[in-house]
C-alpha positions as CSV (number, residue, x, y, z in Angstrom):
1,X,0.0,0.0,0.0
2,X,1.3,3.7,-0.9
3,X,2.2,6.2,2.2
4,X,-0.7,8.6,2.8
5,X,1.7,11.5,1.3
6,X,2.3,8.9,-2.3
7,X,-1.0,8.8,-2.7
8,X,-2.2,12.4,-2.2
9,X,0.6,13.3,-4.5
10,X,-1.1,10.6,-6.9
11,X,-4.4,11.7,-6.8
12,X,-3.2,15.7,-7.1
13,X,-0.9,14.8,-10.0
14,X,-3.7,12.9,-12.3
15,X,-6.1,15.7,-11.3
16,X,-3.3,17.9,-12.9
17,X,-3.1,15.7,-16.1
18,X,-6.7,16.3,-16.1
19,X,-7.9,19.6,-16.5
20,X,-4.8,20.0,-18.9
21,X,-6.5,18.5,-21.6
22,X,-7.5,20.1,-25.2
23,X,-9.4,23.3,-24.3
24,X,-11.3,23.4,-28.2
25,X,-12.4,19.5,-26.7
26,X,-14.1,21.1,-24.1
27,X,-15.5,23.8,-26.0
28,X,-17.2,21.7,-28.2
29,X,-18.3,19.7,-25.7
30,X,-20.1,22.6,-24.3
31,X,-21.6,23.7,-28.0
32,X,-23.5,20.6,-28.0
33,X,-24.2,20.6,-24.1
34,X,-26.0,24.5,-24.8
35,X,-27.4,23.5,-28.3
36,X,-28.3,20.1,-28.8
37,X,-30.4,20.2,-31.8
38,X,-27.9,21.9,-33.8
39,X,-27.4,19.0,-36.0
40,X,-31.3,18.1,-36.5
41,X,-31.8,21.6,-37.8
42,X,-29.2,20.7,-40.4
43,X,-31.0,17.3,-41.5
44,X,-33.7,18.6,-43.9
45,X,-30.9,21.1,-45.5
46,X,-28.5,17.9,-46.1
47,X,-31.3,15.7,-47.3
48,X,-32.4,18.4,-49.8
49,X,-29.1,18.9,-51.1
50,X,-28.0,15.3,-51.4
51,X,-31.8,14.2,-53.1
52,X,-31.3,17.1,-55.6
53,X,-27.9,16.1,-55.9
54,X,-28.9,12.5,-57.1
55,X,-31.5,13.1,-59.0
56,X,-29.4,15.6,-61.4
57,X,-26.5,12.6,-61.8
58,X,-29.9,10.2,-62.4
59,X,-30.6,12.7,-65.2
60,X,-27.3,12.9,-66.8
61,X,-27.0,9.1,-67.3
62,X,-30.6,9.0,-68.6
63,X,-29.7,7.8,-72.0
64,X,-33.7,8.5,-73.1
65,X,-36.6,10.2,-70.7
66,X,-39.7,8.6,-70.3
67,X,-43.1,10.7,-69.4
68,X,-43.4,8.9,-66.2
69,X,-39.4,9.8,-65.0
70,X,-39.9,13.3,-66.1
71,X,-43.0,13.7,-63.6
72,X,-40.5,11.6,-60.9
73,X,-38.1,13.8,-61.8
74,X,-40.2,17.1,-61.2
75,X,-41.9,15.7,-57.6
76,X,-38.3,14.9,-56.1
77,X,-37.1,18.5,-57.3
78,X,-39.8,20.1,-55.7
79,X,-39.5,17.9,-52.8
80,X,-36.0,18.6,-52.7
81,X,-36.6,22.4,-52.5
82,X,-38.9,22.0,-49.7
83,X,-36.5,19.9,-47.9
84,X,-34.0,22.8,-48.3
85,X,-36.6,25.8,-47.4
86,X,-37.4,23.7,-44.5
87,X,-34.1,23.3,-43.3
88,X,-33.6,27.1,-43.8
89,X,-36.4,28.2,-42.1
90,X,-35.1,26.0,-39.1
91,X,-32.0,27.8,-38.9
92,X,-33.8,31.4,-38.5
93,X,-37.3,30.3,-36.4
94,X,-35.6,27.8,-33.9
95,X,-33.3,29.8,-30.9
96,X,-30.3,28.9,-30.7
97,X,-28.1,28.9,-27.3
98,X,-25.5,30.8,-27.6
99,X,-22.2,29.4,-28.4
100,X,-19.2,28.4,-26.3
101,X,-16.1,30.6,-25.6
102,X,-12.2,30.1,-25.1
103,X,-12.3,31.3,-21.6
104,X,-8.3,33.6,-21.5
105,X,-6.1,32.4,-18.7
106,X,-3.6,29.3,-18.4
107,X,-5.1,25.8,-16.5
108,X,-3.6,24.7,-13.3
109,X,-4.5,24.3,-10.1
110,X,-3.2,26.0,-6.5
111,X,-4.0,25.4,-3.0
112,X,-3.5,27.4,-0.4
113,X,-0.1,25.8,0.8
114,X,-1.3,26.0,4.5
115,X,-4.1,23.7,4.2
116,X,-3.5,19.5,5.7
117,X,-3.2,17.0,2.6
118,X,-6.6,15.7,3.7
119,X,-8.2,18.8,2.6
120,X,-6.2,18.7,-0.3
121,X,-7.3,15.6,-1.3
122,X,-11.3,16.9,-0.9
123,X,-10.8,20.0,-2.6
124,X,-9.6,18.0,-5.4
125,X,-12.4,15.6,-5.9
126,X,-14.9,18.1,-5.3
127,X,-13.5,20.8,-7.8
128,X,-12.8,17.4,-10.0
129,X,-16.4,16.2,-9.8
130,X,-17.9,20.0,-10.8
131,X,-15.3,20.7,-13.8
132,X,-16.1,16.6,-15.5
133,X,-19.9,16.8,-15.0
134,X,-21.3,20.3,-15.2
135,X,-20.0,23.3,-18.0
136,X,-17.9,24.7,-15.5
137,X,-14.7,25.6,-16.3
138,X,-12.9,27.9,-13.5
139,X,-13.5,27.1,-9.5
140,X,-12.4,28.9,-6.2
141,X,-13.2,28.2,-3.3
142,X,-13.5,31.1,-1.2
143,X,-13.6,30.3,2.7
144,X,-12.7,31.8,6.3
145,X,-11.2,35.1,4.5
146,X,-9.2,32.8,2.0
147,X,-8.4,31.6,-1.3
148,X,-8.3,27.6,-0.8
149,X,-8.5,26.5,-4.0
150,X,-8.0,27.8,-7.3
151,X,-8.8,25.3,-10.4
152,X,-9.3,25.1,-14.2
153,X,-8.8,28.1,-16.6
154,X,-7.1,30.9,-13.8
155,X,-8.6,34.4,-13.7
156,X,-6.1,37.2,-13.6
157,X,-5.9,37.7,-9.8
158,X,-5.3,35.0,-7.2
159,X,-6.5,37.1,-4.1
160,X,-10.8,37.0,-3.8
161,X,-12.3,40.5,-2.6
162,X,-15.8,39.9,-1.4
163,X,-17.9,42.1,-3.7
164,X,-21.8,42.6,-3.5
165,X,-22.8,39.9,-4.8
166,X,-20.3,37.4,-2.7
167,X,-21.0,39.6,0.6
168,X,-25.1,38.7,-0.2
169,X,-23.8,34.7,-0.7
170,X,-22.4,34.7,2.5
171,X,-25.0,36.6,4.4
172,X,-28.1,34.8,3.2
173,X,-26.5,31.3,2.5
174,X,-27.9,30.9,-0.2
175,X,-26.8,30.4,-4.0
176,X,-27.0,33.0,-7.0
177,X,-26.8,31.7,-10.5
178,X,-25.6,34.9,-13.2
179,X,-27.0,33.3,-16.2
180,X,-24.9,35.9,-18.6
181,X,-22.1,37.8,-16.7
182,X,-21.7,40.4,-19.2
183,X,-25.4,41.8,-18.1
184,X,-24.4,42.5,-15.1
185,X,-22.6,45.7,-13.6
186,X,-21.2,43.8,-10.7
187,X,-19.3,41.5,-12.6
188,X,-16.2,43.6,-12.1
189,X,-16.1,41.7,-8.6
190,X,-15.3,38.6,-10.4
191,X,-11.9,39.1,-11.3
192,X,-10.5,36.6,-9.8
193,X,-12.3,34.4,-12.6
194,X,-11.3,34.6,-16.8
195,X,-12.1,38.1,-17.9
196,X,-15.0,36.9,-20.8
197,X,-16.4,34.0,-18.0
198,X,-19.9,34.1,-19.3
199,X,-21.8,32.6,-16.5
200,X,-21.4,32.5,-12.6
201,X,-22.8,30.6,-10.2
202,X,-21.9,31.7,-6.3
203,X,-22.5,28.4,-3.9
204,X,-21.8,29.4,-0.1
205,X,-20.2,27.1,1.5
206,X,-22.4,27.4,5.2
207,X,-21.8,31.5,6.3
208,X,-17.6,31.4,6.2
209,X,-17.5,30.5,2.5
210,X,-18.5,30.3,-1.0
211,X,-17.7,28.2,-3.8
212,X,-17.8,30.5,-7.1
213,X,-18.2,28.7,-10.3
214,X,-17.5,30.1,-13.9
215,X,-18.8,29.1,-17.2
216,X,-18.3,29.6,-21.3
217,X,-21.8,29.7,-22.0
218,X,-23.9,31.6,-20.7
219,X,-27.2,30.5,-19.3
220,X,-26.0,27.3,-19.2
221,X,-26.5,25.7,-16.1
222,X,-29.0,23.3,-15.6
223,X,-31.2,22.7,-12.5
224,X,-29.8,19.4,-12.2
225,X,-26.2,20.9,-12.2
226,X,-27.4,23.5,-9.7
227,X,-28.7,20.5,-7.0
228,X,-25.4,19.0,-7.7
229,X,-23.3,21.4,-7.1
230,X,-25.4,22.1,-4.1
231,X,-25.1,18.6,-2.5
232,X,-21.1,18.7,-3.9
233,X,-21.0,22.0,-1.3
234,X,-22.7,20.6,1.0
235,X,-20.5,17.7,1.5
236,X,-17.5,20.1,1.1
237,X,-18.6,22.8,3.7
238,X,-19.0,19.8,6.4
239,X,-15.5,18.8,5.9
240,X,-14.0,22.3,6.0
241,X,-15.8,23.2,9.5
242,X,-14.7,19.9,10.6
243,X,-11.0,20.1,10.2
244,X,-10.5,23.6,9.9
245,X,-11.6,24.8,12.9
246,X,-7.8,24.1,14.2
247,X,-5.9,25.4,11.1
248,X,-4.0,28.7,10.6
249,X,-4.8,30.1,7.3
């Protein structure tokens, strides 16, 4: 069996390896995430073009035209240009999310070097279990007047200054979601995230903490990513006030 310090390492070290995978992969992932009938608008378009497509090659090796393949021939053109007003008309009736964003920054990860290897090793699989299952793609954990955790695509400044918004987190304990940052005046609070984040979600972890989430796409947060966030935070904030209660930040 490894030592307890091996295996932290491990763990930290393939979390690492992670989150620096191909950021166009998770863009695309996200495209398709916000907008996932972008490729059945596209099906009567592609049908159109390839049945029009066919039937002009079906003409050109038509050696002689019968009466009866002439009127064929006339029904699957005009099908054809139905099929491709259709698939038009699909592109320009049916909202589309918006798309995905290159958030700016370089990936990595940074704990606060003061914190015990066990609350390394949370903070790890928590922030792991948020970036692989919801369109988040920066995390900090914010907590006892702290930066614990900074993960994913790194915002220009490493220190977190409780703005408005944050200040309400913590005083009500309870989450805000900012469906599209850029509406927002406040945003300028959250520059400890990638200047174009596009969506934020604030999680307080109990009333000495928050866990502040950043997206590519805006409103693109699910309520099922919401409630698992919130049970991810909740399990999170009962660890922290369980261990640090005895730590010097």
């Amino acid at each position: 069996m490894l030592p307890k310090k091996a295996t932290i390492n491990f763990i930290l070290e393939k979390n690492i390896a992670i989150i620096k995978s191909d950021p166009q992969h998770h863009c695309f992932q996200s495209i398709m995430k916000s907008d996932p009938n972008r490729i059945l608008r596209l099906i009567p378009l592609f049908a159109g073009s390839l049945g029009g497509i066919l039937l002009l090659i079906n003409r050109l090796m038509t050696v002689q035209l019968t009466e009866s393949q002439a009127r064929s021939d006339v029904l699957g053109v005009i099908l054809s240009g139905v099929l491709i007003l259709v698939g038009l008309i699909w592109q320009q009736i049916q909202p589309r999310s918006p798309d995905a964003v290159i958030l700016e920054g370089e990936e990595g990860i940074e704990f606060n070097p003061n914190l015990p290897d066990s609350i390394k090793t949370e903070l790890a699989w928590a922030s792991h279990l948020v970036l692989t299952n919801t369109v988040t793609r920066s995390l900090v954990v914010y907590y006892q007047d702290t930066v614990l955790l900074r993960r994913g695509i790194l915002g220009p400044n490493a220190q977190v200054t409780p703005g408005k918004i944050l200040q309400r987190v913590l005083e009500t304990q309870k989450p805000i979601y900012l469906v599209n940052l850029n509406l927002y005046p406040g945003k300028i609070e959250f520059d400890y995230l990638p200047l174009n984040t596009q969506g934020v979600i604030c999680q307080p972890l109990g009333n000495r903490g928050a866990m502040i989430l950043g997206a590519n796409v805006p409103r693109s947060y699910t309520k099922q990513d919401e409630n698992w966030i919130e049970g991810i935070a909740d399990k999170l904030t009962l660890t922290l006030e369980t261990e640090l209660s005895s730590v010097k930040l």
